[in-house]
VEXKETI-563664 format. One record per residue (C-alpha): residue in three letters; x, y, z; residue number from 1. Coordinates in nm, 2 decimals. Layout:
<nodes>
  guba       x       y       z  seba
   ala       X       Y       Z   NUM
...
</nodes>
This chain:
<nodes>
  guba       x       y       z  seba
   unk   12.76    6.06   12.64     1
   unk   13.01    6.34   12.66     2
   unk   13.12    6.44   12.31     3
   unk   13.49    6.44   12.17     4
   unk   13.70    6.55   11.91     5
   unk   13.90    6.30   11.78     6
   unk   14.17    6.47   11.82     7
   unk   14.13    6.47   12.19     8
   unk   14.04    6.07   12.14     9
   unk   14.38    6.04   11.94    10
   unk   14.52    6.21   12.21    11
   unk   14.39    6.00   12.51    12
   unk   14.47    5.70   12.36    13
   unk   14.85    5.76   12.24    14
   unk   14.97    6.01   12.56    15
   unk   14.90    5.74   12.84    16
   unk   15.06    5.46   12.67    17
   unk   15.35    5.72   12.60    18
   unk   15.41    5.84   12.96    19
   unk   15.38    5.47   13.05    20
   unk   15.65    5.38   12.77    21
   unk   15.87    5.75   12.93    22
   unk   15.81    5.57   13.29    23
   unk   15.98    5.19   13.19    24
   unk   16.25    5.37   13.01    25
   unk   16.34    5.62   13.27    26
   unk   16.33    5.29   13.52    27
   unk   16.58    5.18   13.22    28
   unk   16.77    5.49   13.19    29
   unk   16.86    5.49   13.56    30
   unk   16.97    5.17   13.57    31
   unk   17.18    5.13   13.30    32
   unk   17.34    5.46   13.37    33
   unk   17.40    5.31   13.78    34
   unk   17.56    5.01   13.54    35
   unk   17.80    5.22   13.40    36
   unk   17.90    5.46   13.64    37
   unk   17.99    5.12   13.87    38
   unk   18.18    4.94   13.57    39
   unk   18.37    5.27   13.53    40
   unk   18.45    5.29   13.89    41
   unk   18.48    4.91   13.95    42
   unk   18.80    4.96   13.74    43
   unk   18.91    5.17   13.98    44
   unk   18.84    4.95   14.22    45
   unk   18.98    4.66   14.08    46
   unk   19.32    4.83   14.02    47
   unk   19.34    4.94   14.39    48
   unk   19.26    4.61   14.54    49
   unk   19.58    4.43   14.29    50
   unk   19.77    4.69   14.37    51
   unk   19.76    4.62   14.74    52
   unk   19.77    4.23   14.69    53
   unk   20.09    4.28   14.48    54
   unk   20.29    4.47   14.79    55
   unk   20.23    4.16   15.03    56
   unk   20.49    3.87   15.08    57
   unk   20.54    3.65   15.30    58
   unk   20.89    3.48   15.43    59
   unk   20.93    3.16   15.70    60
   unk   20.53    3.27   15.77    61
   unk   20.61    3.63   15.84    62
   unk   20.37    3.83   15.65    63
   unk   20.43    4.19   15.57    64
   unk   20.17    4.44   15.37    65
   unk   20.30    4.71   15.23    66
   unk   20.00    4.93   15.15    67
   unk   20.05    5.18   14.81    68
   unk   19.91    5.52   14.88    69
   unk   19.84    5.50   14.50    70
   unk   19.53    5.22   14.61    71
   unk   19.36    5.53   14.73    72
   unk   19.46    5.78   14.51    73
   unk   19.20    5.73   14.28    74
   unk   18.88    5.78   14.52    75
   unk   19.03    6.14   14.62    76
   unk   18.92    6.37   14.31    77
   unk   18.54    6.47   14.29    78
   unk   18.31    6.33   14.61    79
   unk   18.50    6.22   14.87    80
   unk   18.45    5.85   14.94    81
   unk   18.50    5.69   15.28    82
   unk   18.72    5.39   15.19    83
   unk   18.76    5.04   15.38    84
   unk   19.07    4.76   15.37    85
   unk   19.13    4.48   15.53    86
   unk   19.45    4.17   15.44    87
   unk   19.30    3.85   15.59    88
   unk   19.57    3.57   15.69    89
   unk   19.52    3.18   15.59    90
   unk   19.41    3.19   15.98    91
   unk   19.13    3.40   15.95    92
   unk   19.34    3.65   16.15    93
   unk   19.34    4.04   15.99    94
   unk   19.66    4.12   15.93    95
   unk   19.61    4.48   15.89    96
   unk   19.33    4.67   15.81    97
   unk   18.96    4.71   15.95    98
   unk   18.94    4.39   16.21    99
   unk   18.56    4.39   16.12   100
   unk   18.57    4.43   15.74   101
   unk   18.45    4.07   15.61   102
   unk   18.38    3.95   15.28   103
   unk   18.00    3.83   15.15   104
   unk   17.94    3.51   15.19   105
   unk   17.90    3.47   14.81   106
   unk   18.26    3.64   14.81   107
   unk   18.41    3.39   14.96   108
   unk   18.65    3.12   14.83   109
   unk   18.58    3.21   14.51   110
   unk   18.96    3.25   14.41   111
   unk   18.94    3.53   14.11   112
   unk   18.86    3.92   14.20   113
   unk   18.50    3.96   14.30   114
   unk   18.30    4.24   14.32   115
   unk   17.92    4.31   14.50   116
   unk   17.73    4.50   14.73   117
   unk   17.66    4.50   15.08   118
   unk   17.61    4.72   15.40   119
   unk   17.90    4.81   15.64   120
   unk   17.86    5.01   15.94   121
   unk   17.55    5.12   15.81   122
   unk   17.65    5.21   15.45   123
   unk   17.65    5.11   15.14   124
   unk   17.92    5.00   14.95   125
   unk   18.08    4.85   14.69   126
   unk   18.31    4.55   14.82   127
   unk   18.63    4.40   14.60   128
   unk   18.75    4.06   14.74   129
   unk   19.13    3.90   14.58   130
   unk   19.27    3.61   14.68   131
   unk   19.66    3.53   14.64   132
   unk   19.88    3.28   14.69   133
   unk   20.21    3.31   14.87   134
   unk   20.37    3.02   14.88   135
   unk   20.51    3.00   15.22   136
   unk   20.49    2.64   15.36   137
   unk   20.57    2.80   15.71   138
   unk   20.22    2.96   15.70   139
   unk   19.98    2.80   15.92   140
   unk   19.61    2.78   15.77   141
   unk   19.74    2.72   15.45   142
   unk   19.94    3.00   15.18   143
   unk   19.64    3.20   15.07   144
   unk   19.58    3.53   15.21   145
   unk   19.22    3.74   15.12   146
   unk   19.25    4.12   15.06   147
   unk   18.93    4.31   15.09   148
   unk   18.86    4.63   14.99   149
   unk   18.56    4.88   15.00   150
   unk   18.41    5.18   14.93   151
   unk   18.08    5.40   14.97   152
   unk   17.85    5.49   14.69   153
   unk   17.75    5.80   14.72   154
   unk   17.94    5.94   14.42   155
   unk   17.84    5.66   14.21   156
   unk   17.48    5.71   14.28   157
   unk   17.56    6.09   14.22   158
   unk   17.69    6.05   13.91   159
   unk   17.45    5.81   13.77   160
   unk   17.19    6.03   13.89   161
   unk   17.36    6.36   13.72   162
   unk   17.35    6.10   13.37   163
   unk   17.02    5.99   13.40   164
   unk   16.86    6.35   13.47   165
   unk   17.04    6.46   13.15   166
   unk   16.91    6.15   12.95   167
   unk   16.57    6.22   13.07   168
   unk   16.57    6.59   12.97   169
   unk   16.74    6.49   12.61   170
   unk   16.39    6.21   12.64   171
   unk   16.13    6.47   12.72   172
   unk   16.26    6.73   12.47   173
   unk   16.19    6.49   12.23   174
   unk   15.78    6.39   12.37   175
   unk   15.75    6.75   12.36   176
   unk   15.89    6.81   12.03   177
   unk   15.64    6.45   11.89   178
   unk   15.36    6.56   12.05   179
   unk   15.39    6.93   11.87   180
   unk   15.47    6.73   11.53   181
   unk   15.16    6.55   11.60   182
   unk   14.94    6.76   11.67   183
   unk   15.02    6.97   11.39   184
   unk   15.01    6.60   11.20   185
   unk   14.63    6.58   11.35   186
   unk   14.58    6.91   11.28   187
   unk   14.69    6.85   10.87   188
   unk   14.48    6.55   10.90   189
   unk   14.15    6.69   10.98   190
   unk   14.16    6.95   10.70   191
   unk   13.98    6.80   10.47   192
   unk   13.72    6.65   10.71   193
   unk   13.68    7.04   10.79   194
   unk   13.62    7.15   10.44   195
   unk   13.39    6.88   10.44   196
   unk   13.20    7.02   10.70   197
   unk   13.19    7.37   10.53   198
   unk   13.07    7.18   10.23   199
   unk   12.78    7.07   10.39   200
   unk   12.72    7.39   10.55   201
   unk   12.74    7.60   10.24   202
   unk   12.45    7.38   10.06   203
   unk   12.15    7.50   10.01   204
   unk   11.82    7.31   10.21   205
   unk   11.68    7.17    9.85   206
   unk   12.04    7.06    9.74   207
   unk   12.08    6.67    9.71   208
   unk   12.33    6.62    9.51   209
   unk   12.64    6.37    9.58   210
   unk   12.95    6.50    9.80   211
   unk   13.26    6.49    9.62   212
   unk   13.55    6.26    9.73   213
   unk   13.80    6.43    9.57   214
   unk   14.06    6.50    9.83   215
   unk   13.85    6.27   10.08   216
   unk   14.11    6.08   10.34   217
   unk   14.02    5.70   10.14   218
   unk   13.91    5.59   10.57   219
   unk   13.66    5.90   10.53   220
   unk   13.55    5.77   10.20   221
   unk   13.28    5.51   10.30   222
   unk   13.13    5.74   10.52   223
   unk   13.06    5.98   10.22   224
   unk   12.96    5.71    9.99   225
   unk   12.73    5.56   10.27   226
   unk   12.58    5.95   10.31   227
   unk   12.58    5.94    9.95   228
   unk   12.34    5.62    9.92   229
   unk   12.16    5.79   10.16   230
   unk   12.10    6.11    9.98   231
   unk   12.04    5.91    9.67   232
   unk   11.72    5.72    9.86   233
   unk   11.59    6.06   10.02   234
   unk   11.59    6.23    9.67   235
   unk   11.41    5.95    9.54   236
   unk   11.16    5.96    9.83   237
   unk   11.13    6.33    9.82   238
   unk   11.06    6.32    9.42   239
   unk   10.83    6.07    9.45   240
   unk   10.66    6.24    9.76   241
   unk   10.62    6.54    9.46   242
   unk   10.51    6.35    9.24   243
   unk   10.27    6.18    9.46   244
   unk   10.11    6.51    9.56   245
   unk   10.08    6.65    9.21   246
   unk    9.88    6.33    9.12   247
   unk    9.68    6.39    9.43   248
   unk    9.63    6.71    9.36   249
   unk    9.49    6.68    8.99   250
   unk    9.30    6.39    9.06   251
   unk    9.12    6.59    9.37   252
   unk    9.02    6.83    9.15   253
   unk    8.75    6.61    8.98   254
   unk    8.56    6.52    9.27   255
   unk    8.54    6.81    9.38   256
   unk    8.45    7.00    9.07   257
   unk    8.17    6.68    9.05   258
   unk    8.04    6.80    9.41   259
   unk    8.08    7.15    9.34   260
   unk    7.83    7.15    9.00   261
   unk    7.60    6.85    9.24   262
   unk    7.62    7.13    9.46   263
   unk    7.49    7.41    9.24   264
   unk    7.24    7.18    9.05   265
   unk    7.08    7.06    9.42   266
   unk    6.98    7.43    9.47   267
   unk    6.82    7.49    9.18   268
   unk    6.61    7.24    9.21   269
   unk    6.27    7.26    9.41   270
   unk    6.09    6.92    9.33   271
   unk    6.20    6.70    9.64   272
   unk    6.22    6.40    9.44   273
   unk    6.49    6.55    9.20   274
   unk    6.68    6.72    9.54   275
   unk    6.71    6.38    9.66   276
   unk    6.83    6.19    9.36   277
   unk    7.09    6.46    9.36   278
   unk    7.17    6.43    9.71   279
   unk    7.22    6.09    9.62   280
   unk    7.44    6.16    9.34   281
   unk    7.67    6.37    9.61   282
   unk    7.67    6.10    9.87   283
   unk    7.85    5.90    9.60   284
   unk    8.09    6.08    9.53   285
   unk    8.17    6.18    9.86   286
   unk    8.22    5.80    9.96   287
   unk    8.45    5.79    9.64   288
   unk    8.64    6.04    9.75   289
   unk    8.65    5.93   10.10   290
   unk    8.73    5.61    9.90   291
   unk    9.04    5.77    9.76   292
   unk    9.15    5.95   10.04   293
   unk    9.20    5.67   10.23   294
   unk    9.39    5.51    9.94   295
   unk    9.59    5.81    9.94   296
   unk    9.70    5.75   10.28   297
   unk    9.78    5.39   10.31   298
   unk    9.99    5.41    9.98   299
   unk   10.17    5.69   10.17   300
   unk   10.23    5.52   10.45   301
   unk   10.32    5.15   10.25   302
   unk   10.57    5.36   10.09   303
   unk   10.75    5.56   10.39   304
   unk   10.84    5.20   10.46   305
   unk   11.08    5.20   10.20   306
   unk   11.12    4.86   10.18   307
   unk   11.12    4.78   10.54   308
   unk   10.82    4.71   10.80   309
   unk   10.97    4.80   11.16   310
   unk   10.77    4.69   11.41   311
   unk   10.67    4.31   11.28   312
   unk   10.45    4.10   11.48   313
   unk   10.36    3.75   11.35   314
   unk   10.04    3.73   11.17   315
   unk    9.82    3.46   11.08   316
   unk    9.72    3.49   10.71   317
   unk    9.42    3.30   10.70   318
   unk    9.26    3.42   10.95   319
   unk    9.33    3.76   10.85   320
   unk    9.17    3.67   10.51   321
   unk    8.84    3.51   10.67   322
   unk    8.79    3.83   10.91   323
   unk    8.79    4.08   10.56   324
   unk    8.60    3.87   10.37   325
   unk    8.34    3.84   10.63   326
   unk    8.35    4.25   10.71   327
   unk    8.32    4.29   10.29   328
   unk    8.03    3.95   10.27   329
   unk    7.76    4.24   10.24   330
   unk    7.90    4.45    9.98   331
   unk    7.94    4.08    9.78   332
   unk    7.58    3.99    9.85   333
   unk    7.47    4.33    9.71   334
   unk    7.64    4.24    9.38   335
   unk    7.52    3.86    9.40   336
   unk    7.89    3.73    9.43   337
   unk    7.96    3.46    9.63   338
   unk    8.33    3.46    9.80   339
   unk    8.48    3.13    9.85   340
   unk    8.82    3.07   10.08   341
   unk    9.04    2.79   10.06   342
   unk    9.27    2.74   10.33   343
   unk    9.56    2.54   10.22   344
   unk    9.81    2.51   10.52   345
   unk    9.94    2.72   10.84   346
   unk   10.02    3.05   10.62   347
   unk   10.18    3.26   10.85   348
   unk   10.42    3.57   10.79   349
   unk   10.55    3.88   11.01   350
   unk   10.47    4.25   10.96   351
   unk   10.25    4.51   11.03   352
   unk    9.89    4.37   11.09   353
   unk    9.72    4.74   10.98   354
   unk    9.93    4.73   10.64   355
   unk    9.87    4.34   10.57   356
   unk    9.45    4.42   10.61   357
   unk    9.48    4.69   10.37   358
   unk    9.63    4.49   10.15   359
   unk    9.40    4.21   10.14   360
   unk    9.10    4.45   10.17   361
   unk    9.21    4.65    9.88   362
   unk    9.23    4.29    9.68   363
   unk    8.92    4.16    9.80   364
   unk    8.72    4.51    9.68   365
   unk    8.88    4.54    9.35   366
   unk    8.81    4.18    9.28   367
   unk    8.43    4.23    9.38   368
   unk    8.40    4.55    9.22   369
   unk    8.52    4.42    8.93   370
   unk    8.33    4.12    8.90   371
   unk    8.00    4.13    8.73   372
   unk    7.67    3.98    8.92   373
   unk    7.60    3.62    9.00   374
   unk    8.01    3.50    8.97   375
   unk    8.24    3.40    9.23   376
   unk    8.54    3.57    9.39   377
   unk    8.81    3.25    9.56   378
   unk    9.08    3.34    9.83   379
   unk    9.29    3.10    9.89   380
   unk    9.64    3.09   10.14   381
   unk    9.89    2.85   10.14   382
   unk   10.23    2.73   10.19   383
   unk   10.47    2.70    9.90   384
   unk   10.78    2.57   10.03   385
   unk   10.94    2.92   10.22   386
   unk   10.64    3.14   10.10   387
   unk   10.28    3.24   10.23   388
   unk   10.08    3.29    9.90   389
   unk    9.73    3.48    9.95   390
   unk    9.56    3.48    9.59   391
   unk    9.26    3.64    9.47   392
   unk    9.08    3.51    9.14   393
   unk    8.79    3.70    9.00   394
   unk    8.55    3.64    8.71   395
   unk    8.58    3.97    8.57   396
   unk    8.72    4.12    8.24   397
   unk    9.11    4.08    8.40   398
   unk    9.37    4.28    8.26   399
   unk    9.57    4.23    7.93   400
   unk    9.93    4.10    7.95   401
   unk   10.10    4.47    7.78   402
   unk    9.90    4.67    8.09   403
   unk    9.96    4.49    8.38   404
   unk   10.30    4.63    8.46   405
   unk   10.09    4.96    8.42   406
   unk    9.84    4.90    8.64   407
   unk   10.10    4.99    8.96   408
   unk   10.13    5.29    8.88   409
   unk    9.94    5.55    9.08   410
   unk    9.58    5.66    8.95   411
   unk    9.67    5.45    8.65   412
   unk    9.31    5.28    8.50   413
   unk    9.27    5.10    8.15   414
   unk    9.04    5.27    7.94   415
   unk    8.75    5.05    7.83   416
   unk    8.39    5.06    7.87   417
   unk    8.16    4.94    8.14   418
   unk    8.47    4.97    8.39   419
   unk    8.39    4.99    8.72   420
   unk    8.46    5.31    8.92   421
   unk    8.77    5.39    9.12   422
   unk    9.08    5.55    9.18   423
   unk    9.38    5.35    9.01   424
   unk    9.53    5.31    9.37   425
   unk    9.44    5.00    9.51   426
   unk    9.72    4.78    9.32   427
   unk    9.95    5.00    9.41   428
   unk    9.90    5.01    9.71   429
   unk    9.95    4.64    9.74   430
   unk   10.24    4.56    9.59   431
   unk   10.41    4.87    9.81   432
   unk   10.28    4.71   10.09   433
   unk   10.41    4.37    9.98   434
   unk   10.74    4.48    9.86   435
   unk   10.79    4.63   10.29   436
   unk   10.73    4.28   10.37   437
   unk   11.01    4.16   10.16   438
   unk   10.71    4.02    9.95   439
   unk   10.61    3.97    9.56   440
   unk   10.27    4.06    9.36   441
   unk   10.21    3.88    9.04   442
   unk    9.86    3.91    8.79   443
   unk    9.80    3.62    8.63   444
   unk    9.48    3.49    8.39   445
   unk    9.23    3.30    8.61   446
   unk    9.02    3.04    8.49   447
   unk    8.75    3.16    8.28   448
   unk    8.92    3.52    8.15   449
   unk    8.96    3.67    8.51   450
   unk    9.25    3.80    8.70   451
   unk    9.42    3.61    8.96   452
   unk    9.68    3.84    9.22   453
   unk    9.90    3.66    9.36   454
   unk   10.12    3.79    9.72   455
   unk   10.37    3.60    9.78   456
   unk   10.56    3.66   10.18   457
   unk   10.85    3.50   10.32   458
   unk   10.69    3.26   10.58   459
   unk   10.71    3.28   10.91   460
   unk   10.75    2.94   11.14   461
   unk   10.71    2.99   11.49   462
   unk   11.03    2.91   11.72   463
   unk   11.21    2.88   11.43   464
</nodes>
């Protein structure tokens, strides 16, 4: 799409609708300036036509006209008219006069002075028709006798022309003189959206901080609180992106000063039996490591969601819970746990598929890593009115009431003995992967002293 000022899309939308509006009133202009010019001149024409009506007479049915050379007086200054007269008897007979020179039908018989147009030998003109009474019973016919009188229009269409050019000049002066005023009025306008722009511009690449709205038009103002809110979320992202990598950063380091010394202490050693148990010692931590690399990840991406999953597909929860708990049965077995699954209902929710098995992976390995031998890890999914609850009770030592808000935050672990190893990421992980599924994590005492997680996701009903 082309870009635009919007000036230029001020301009488009008022100048078309203000040549149209200049168009209808010249139309106007014209014609009310033709109305005048003929009402001025119909006076005229008015007074010639009674003036002849009042020099005929009639006596034992002799008529006589007596024409006034002041009834054509008045069309002789400025363009010359040609000018038309005719006295009609009560016979239908001209008396004197142009023999052809008729009235309108809608003239006729109409008893006071009419005036119209029509076309006489090929030219318009204005035609006057009077009726009088004479009051001669030796008229045949009857006593009324019709004077007609016309003229051309040329001068009348001159001068209402001559009017309406100098209207429409005094009309144009004035567009021109509005559209000046407004664009200066744009021009004023957009001043402060322009020292916005230079606001912006002048910022440096790390500043954040709010735009002013001082001086902000009040219809620009949502735009810079909406920028605002905006700004507001990156800063927050952005610190916590900081924050995120200095916590990666200085929990790194211990692994890798673990490797480094596994490292050193493997080549000193010659007996193949101690090499390999130090080997063995490095493969751990490596897998740990691994282990929290991966963690590091998927909390990264749960939390560029901000809140928000984009592409959602509808997911089956409880068969998403059965496929990770059979991928994770051997790690179980190894520890003598026994997993059991309870599926209570159709749970089924939208969102990413990838994020949602992280999420229940990261549940089911915490709750088997910290479970001691021989004990019993339940999943369970279900529906709870216009949720999808996934739970995940363990046996293990749980987590006391004043730590669990704690334990979401990254690399947070509860110092206590016999804990089981890992990276303080895996709850965190969840509940940012549940919160960009508009979902809920709570911990809650399991029967018998363990913890109990509970997810819950707005469900998802098919066709609804």
């Amino acid at each position: 799409m082309r870009e635009s000022s919007l000036q230029q899309r001020v301009a488009r939308w008022l100048l078309p609708p203000l040549l149209v509006l200049v168009a209808i009133n010249a139309a106007m202009t014209y014609q009310g300036a033709l109305d005048a010019v003929n009402r001025a001149y119909d006076r005229s024409l008015s007074a010639s036509i009674k003036s002849i009506a009042e020099r005929i007479h009639s006596l034992e049915g002799e008529i006589s006209v007596d024409v006034p050379y002041s009834a054509f007086e008045v069309f002789e200054a400025g363009v010359q008219e040609r000018v038309y007269y005719a006295v009609i008897g009560p016979d239908g007979r001209t008396v004197t006069g142009y023999d052809d020179l008729v009235p309108p039908p809608a003239l006729r018989d109409q008893g006071a002075l009419m005036l119209g147009d029509t076309t006489y030998r090929g030219n318009t003109v204005r035609i006057g028709v009077y009726r009088k009474r004479l009051y001669d019973p030796a008229l045949s016919g009857g006593d009324f006798i019709t004077v007609v009188f016309a003229e051309t229009t040329e001068s009348r269409v001159t001068l209402a022309r001559e009017l309406f050019l100098d209207s429409i000049r005094r009309q144009l002066l004035l567009v021109a003189l509005g559209a000046v005023m407004l664009a200066m009025a744009l021009t004023s306008a957009f001043k402060p959206l322009i020292r916005l722009r230079d606001t912006v511009r002048a910022r440096q690449e790390d500043d954040l901080s709010p735009m002013d709205r001082a001086g902000i038009p009040t219809e620009v103002q949502p735009l810079i609180d909406a920028i605002n809110r905006h700004t507001e979320r990156l800063s927050a992202m952005l610190a916590a992106r900081r924050r995120f990598f200095a916590d990666a950063a200085h929990q790194i380091r211990t692994p890798l000063a673990v490797l480094t010394t596994q490292a050193e202490y493997g080549q000193r050693q010659l007996a193949p039996d101690e090499m390999r148990r130090t080997f063995q010692g490095l493969m751990g931590t490596i897998r740990s490591t691994r282990r929290m690399a991966d963690q590091m990840l998927a909390l990264s991406h749960a939390e560029s969601a901000e809140g928000k999953v984009q592409a959602k597909q509808a997911v089956a929860l409880s068969r998403l819970v059965r496929e990770i708990a059979l991928e994770l049965a051997p790690v179980a077995l190894d520890k003598h746990i026994a997993l059991a699954f309870e599926e209570g209902g159709a749970a089924c929710i939208q969102g990413d598929p990838q994020m949602l098995r992280e999420l229940v992976a990261n549940l089911i390995d915490n709750a088997i890593r910290y479970s001691p031998p021989d004990t019993q890890v339940e999943l369970a999914t279900r529906v709870e009115g216009d949720e999808a609850v996934l739970s995940v009770c363990d046996q293990g030592p749980g987590i006391p009431v004043e730590e669990r808000d704690k334990v979401f935050q990254r690399f947070y672990r509860i110092l206590a003995p016999n804990k089981a190893p890992g990276s303080g990421l895996g709850l965190p992980i969840v509940r940012e992967i549940a919160l960009a599924h508009g979902g809920t994590v709570q911990l809650e005492t399991a029967v018998g002293g363990g913890l109990c997680v509970r997810v819950g996701f707005p469900a998802y009903r098919r066709g609804a």
